[in-house]
Phi, psi and omega in degrees: 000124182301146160314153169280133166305311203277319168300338172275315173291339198260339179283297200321280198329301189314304170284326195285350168301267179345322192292327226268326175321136143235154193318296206299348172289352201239347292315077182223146184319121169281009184017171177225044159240096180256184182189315171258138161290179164082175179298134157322108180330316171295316183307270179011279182306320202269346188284317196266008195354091192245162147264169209288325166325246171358318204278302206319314202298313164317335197256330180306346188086019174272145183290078172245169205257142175253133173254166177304305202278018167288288232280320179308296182325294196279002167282302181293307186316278221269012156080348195314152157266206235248290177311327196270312188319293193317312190272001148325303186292319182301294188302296193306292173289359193052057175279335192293197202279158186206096164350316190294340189236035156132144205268180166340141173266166186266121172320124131233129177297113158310126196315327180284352144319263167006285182274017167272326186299288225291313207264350176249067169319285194250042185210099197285119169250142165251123134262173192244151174260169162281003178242017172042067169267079209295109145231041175199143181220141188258195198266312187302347133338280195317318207297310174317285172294235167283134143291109175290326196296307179285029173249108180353160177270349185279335198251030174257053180275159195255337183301286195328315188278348175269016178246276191298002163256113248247337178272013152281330205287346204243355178270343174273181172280329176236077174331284194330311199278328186265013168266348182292313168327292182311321204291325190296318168311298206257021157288308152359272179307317208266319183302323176291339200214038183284003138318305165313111179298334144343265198322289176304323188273358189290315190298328183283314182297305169316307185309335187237007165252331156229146200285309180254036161279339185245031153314300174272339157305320152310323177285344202302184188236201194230094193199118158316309209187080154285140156266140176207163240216121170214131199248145177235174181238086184283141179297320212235340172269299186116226196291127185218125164265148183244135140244133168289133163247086190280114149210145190307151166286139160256128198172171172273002184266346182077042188288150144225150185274159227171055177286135178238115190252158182274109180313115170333173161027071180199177170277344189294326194286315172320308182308287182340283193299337119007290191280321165308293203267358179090000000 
């Protein structure tokens, strides 16, 4: 019998938090016998006063019944932030989507999408799906990334092309970082909607299609709408700075924008525009 996805994300999760702890941050005697990084499962239970029974059962993934203020617990005892917290509760409490109560929505752009596309002229923009399924782009996008038009329409998952596309991997500088950013987004996303049989087989087809996805799919962290700073080696601009800006749609399709503004006091927007006008 297959594992519950979501009890299975939620045991994964639990441990790689508890790993990332070391005792003296939580204040407790680091001894010097470890076998593991990180926290002790009983440490776990005693910062959050649970029994050790109980936690073990929690982090193994058995369907036990869980309340918020356990869970309130073991978010502060593991340190969670705000994004960490949620998808703790998402996973624990089963708060995410459930198929059963209405299916997908259909992505649609909205004209004021559109012209937010049209007015961000000089800011390479994306959207996005909740499966991070580009289905919007400005011209300033194409010029940075891809031509998304000559890309199938099946295959403009965004996780997918930073892996299979040789001209992402090589524009940032520090690929790895900039795919953990996307990857934290669609952690995000997988805590709300680890229902969805999507979500597991896409990770299992990446996991057995590129090699180093699921490296990095372990390391990711938990982030609604990270900001980050990011530099890329445009084949054709050179050196170009970014801040990145994730912000959510508000709608039932669950869209998202993906701004890339040209970092102040820099060659970028010049380059940009550069590239725009020919």
């Amino acid at each position: 019998m297959q594992a519950d996805p979501r009890l299975k994300a939620l045991s994964e999760f639990l441990k790689s938090q508890r790993s990332k702890l070391h005792p003296n941050s939580v204040g407790l005697p680091s001894g010097s016998r470890r076998r593991t990084p990180g926290l002790r499962r009983e440490e776990v239970a005693q910062l959050a006063g649970v029994s050790t029974t109980w936690y073990t059962w929690l982090e193994q993934g058995r369907d036990i019944k869980v309340s918020a203020s356990v869970l309130d617990a073991i978010a502060g005892a593991l340190r969670l932030n705000g994004d960490e917290r949620k998808y703790l509760f998402d996973l624990a409490l089963d708060n995410g989507f459930h198929p059963e109560l209405g299916g997908e929505k259909e992505a649609v752009i909205s004209p004021s999408l559109h012209k937010i596309l049209e007015e961000l002229k000089y800011c390479p923009t994306l959207i996005s799906d909740r499966h991070c399924h580009i289905v919007g782009w400005n011209p300033a996008a194409t010029h940075v990334f891809l031509n998304f038009e000559q890309i199938p329409e099946p295959e403009r998952n965004l996780i997918s092309l930073l892996f299979s596309k040789k001209e992402l991997r090589s524009l940032a500088v520090n690929w790895a970082h900039f795919v953990k950013g996307f990857l934290s987004i669609f952690r995000a996303y997988y805590g709300q909607y680890v229902a969805d049989p999507w979500y597991s087989n896409f990770i299992e087809h990446m996991a057995a299609t590129f090699p180093d996805f699921q490296e990095l799919w372990n390391q990711s962290e938990v982030s609604a709408a990270p900001e980050v700073m990011i530099e890329f080696r445009h084949a054709k601009a050179g050196k170009m700075l970014f801040n990145l800006s994730s912000l959510q749609v508000q709608g039932e399709a669950d869209l998202r924008l993906s701004i890339y503004t040209p970092a102040p006091q820099t060659a970028t927007e010049i380059k940009l525009k550069k590239l725009i006008e020919g």
